[in-house]
C-alpha positions in Angstrom: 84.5 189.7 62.3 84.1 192.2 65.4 83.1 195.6 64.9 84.7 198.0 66.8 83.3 199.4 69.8 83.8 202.6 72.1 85.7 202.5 75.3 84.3 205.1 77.8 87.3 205.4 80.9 85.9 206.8 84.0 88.1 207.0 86.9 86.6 207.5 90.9 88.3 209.3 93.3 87.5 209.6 96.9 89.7 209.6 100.4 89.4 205.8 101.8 86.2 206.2 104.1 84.1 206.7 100.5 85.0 203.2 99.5 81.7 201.6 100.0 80.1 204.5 97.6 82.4 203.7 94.9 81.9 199.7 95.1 77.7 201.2 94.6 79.0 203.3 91.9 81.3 200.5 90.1 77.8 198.2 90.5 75.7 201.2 88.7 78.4 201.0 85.7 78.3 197.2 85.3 74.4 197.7 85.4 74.7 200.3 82.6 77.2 198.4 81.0 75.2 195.1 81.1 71.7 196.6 80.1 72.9 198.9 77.3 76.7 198.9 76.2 76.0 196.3 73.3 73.0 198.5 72.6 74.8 201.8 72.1 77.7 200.5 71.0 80.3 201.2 74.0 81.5 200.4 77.2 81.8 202.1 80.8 85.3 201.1 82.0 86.1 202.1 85.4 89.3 202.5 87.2 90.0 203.3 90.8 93.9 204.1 92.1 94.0 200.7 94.3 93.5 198.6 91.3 94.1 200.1 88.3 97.4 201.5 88.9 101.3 199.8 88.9 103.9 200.4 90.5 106.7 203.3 88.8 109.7 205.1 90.0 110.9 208.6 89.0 108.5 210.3 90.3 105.8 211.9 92.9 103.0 209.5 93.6 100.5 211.5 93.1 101.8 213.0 89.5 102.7 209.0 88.5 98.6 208.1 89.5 97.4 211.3 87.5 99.6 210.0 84.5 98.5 206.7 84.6 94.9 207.2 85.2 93.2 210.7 85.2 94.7 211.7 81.8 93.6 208.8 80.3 90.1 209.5 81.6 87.2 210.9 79.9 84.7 211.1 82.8 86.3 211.7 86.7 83.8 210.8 89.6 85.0 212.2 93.2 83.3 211.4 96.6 83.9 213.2 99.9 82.4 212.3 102.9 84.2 213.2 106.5 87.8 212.8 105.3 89.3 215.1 102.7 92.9 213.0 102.0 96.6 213.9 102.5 98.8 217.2 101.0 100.1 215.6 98.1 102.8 219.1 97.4 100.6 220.5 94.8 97.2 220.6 96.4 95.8 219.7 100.0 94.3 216.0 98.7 94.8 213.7 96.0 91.3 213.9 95.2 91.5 217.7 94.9 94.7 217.4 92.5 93.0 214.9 90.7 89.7 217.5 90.4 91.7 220.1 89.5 93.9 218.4 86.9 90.7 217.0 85.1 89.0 220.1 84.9 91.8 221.9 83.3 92.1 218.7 80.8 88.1 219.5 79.9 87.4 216.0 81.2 83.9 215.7 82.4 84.5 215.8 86.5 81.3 215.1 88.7 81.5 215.6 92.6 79.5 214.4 95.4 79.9 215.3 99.0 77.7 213.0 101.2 75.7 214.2 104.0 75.4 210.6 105.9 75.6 211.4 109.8 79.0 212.0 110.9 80.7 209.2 113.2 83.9 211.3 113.0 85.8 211.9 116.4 88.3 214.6 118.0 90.6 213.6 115.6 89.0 213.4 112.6 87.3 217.1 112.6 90.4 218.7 111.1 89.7 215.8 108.0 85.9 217.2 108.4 87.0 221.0 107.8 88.7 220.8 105.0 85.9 218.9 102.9 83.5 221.7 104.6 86.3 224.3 103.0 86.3 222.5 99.6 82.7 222.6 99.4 82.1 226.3 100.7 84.9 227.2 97.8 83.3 225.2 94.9 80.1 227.2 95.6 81.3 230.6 96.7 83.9 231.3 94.1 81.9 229.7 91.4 84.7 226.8 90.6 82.0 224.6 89.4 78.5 222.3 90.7 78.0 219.2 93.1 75.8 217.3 94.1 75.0 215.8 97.6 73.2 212.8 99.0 71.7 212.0 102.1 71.9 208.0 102.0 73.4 205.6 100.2 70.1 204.6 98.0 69.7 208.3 97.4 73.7 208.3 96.0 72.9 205.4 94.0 69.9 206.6 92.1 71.7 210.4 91.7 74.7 208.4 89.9 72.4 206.3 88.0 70.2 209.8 86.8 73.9 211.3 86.2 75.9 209.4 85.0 72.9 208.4 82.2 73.0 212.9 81.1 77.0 212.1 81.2 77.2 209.7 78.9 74.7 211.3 76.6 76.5 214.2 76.3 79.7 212.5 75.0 78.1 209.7 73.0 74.6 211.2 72.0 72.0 208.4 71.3 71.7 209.5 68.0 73.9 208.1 65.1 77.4 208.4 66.7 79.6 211.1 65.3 83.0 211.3 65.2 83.5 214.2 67.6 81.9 214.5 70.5 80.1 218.2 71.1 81.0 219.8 74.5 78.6 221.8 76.9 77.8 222.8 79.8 74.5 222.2 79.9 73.0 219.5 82.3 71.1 219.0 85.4 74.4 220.8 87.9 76.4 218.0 88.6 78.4 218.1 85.6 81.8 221.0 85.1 83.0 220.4 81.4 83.3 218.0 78.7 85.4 215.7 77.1 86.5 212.5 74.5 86.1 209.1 74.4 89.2 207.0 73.1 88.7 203.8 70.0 89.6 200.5 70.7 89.7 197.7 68.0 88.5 194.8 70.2 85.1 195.1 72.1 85.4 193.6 75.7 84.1 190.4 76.6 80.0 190.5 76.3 77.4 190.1 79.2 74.5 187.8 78.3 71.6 190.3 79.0 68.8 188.3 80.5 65.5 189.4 79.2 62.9 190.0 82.2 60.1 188.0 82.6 56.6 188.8 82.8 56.1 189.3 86.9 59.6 189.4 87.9 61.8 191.6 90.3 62.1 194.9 89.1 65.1 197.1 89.3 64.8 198.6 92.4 64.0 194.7 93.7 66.8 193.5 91.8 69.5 196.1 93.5 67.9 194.9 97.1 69.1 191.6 96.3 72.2 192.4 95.2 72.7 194.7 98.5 71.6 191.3 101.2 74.3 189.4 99.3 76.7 192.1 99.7 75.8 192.0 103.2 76.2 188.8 103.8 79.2 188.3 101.9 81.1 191.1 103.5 80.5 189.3 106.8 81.9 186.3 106.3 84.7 185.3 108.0 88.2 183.1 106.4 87.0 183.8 102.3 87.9 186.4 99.8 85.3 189.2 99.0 85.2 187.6 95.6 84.7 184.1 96.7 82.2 185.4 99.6 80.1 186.3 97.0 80.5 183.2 95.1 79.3 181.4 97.9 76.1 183.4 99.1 74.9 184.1 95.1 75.4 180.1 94.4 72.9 179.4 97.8 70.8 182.3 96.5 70.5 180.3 93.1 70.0 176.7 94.6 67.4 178.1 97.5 65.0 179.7 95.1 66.2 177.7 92.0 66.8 180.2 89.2 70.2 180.8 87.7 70.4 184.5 87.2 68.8 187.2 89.9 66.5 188.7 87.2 64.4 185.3 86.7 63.4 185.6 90.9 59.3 186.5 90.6 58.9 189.3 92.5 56.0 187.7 94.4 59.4 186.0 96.0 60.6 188.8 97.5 59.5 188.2 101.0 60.9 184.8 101.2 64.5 186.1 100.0 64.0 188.4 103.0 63.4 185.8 105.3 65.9 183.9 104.5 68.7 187.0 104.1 67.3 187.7 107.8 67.9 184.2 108.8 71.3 184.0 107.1 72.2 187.3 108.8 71.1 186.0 112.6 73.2 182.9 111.5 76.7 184.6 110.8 76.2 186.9 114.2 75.3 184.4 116.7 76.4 181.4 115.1 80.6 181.4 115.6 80.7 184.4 118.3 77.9 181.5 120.7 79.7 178.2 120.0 83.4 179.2 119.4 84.0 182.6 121.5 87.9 181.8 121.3 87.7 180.9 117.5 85.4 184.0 116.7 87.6 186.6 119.3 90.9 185.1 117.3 89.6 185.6 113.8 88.3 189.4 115.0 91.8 190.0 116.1 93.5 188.7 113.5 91.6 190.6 110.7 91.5 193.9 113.1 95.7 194.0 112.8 95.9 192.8 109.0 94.0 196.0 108.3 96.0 198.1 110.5 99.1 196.9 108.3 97.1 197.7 105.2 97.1 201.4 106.4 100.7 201.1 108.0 98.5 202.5 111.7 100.0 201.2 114.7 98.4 200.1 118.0 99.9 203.5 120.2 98.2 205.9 117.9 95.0 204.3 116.6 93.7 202.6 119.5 93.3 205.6 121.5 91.6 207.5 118.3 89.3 203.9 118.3 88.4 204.2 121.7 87.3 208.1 121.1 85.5 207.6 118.1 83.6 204.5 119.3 83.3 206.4 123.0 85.0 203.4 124.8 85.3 203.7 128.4 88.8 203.7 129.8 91.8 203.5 127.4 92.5 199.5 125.8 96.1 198.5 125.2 95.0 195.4 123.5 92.4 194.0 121.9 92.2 191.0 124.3 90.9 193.7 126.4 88.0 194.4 125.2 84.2 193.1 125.4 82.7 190.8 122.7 80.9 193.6 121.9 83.4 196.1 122.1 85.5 194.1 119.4 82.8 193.5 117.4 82.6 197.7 117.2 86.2 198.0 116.8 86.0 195.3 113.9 83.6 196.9 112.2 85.0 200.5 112.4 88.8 199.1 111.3 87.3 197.7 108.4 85.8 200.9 107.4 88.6 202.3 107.6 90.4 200.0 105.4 88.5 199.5 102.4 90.2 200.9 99.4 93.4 200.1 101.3 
């Protein structure tokens, strides 16, 4: 017999350079989800455009994403940074139609705007105005609260604190009821309330490891989590997915435990010296003893992202060499410096998460 269990749907929106705030934002819900869905008796599902939606005709993108995702939502999570997003006919972003269209459904919406120093060039200050505009408007005609961060640690533990009032305004830790009691109250980074849908069969369980006396706390835990990140997102010929495979299974077999929560925290500088060491590995390693290898795999992963975004080399590369302050115009990326391409890499890949 399974009993049935709550299905909580929260959908994040954001413009494409926000992408590595929502991949922190999808690790804070599998956190909550692993540590205390079983325990209050439902589960965080989160959805973003680029993977949760399918392809339909009949109809304007936009309206065909809000169908499929934001009015199936009960909480809506939107992040701005530099870039606001594209008109979509009804409102001057997707995000903003997808803020606006929640909040009239009384789903709970909360927004952050990041203040992270800008690396936006000529061409992106347009992009920079408008999220100025949306901001100045949400707090000069009263259209609701936000919430700001200056890093990405400080984003993290603001969702964590948030998104913990959130979910105890729709499902109250007390015995749960079978309506859920709107407000407005909150700390300011909620606008309005909303429902949570019933679904017969619970999702597959996490096993919760129970912490040991002496081991890494929270805050260590999320470190570790971060270098593998790191370390997975810069390596070359894998998959994200099996990147992190890879570096979590020579976590594992270097300091011999099987989950990240049985590490003592009296390990902690090791791990770092050996994340450190991994790191000086992957940037000197291919780039010293195969330059042609290395400059070949750059390239090739610089142009399958412009495809991604559908940017071509006539447009972008001069808005590349502004924003990255490149002397002289490049017409190819041949052209350019091992360290010039190692820039460009890592600015075109920016670019194209979420794509």
């Amino acid at each position: 017999m399974t009993k049935p269990i709550d299905l909580v749907k929260l959908s994040f929106c954001g413009p494409s350079d926000v992408m590595k705030e929502i991949t922190i934002a999808q690790e804070v819900v599998q956190q909550w989800n692993l540590h205390h869905g079983e325990a209050r008796g439902f589960w965080i599902k989160h959805q973003h455009w680029s993977s949760d939606s399918h392809p339909e005709m009949g109809g304007r993108p936009q309206a065909i994403i809000n169908r499929q995702m934001i009015d199936g939502s009960d909480i809506i999570v939107a992040i701005f940074w530099q870039r606001f997003g594209s008109p979509t006919g009804v409102a001057e972003s997707g995000t903003e139609e997808e803020i606006r269209r929640a909040t009239r459904l009384g789903k709970k919406v909360i927004v952050y705007f990041s203040d992270l120093e800008s690396v936006a060039g000529p061409a992106d200050r347009a992009q920079a105005q408008m999220v100025a505009d949306f901001r100045r408007l949400l707090r000069e005609k009263r259209q609701g609260l936000y919430a700001s961060f200056r890093s990405r640690d400080h984003f993290r533990s603001e969702f964590t604190r948030n998104l913990a009032h959130v979910l105890n305004e729709l499902r109250p830790q007390a015995t749960a009821a079978p309506s859920i009691v709107q407000s407005s109250h909150g700390d300011g980074n909620v606008l309005i309330g909303g429902s949570v849908t019933m679904f017969a069969q619970p999702p597959v369980l996490k096993t919760v490891v129970e912490r040991r006396t002496g081991a890494v706390s929270s805050a260590e835990a999320r470190q570790l989590q971060r270098w593998i990140e790191e370390l997975a997102e810069s390596t070359m010929g894998a998959t994200r997915e099996r990147a992190f495979g890879m570096w979590w299974q020579r976590f594992k077999n270097r300091f011999e435990v099987e989950k990240y929560e049985e590490l003592m925290a009296t390990a902690m500088p090791d791990v770092e010296k050996w994340f450190v060491t991994q790191r000086a590995i992957q940037k000197r390693g291919l780039k010293t003893k195969l330059p042609d290898d290395w400059k070949k795999e750059r390239i090739v992963s610089i142009k399958a992202a412009m495809r991604r975004m559908r940017r071509d080399k006539e447009d972008y590369y001069p808005e590349i060499a502004q924003r990255l302050k490149i002397k002289g115009r490049f017409t190819s990326l041949n052209d350019l410096s091992k360290k010039d391409l190692e820039r460009v890499y890592t600015l075109v890949r920016r670019d194209a998460q979420g794509s």
